[in-house]
N, C-alpha and C positions, 0 to 999 in steps of 0.2 A: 239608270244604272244604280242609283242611289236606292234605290226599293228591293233589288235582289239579294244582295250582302242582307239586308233587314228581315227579308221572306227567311232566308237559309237562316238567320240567325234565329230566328222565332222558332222554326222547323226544330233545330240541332235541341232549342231550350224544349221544348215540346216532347219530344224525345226521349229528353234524359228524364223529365219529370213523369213518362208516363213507364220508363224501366223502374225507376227508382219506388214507385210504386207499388208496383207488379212486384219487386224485389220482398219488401214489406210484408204484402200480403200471402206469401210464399209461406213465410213463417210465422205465422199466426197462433199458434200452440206449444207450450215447452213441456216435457215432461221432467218433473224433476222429481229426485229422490231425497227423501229427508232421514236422516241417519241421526236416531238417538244413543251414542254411546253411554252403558254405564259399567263403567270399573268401580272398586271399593275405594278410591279417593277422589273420583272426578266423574262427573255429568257433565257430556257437550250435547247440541244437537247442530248438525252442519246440512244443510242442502246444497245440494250440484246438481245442475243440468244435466241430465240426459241427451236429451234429442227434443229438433225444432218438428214441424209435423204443419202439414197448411190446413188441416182440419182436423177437429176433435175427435170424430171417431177415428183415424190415423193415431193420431195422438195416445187412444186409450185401447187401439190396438198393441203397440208398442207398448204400454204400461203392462197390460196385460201378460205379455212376450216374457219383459225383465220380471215381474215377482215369478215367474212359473221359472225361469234361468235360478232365481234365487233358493225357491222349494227343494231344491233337487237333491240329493244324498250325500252329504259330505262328510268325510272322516275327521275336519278338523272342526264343525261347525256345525252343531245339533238346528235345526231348523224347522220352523212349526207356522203355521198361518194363522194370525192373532185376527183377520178381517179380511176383506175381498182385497184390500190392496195394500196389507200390513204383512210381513214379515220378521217374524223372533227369530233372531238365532242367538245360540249360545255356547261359549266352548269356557268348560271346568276349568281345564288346563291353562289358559291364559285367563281366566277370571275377568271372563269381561262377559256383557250382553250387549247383544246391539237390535234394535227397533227400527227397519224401515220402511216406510210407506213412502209409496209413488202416487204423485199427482200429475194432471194435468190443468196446464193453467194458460188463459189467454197469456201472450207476449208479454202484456202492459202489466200484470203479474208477479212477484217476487216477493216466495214466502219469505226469504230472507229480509222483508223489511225497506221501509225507505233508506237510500243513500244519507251519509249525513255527509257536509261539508268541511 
């Protein structure tokens, strides 16, 4: 009686460790966008995730998607392609330019830099 509670227990840990897993490997790719702001009194540059992707060509499908979304005609937002996955835009009227390029990056990834404590 003492072996079954121990078989189910094994089982249920088996289980979880093999979703947990599977879970992981799911999202294996981030696309992320890097946005270099420049106005006449400040330079930022900020990255933000896009989208998770469980394979790189996935991944650089979707990249591809968002610079062609970004190309597109806009009346407040001059826009030009600086590289295959670089975007200028730029508007007079608010005096700004902004530069962004999309990557994709394995999960483990993060142009933004190590965490500090």
């Amino acid at each position: 009686m003492i072996r079954l509670p121990r078989s189910a227990s094994l089982l249920v840990t088996l289980c979880l460790l093999t979703s947990a897993a599977t879970a992981y490997a799911e999202c294996a790719w981030v696309l992320w966008m890097g946005s270099t702001v420049h106005r006449p009194t400040l330079r930022e540059q900020i990255w933000t995730p896009v989208g998770a992707m469980s394979a790189q060509n996935e991944c650089e499908q979707g990249r591809d998607t968002k610079v062609a979304d970004f190309v597109r005609p806009s009346e407040v937002m001059k826009t030009k392609m600086l590289g295959p996955h670089t975007v200028h835009e730029e508007s007079e009227a608010a005096n700004i330019v902004i530069h962004r390029t999309f990557l994709c990056l394995p999960d483990t990834v993060d142009p933004r830099g190590p965490k500090g404590k």
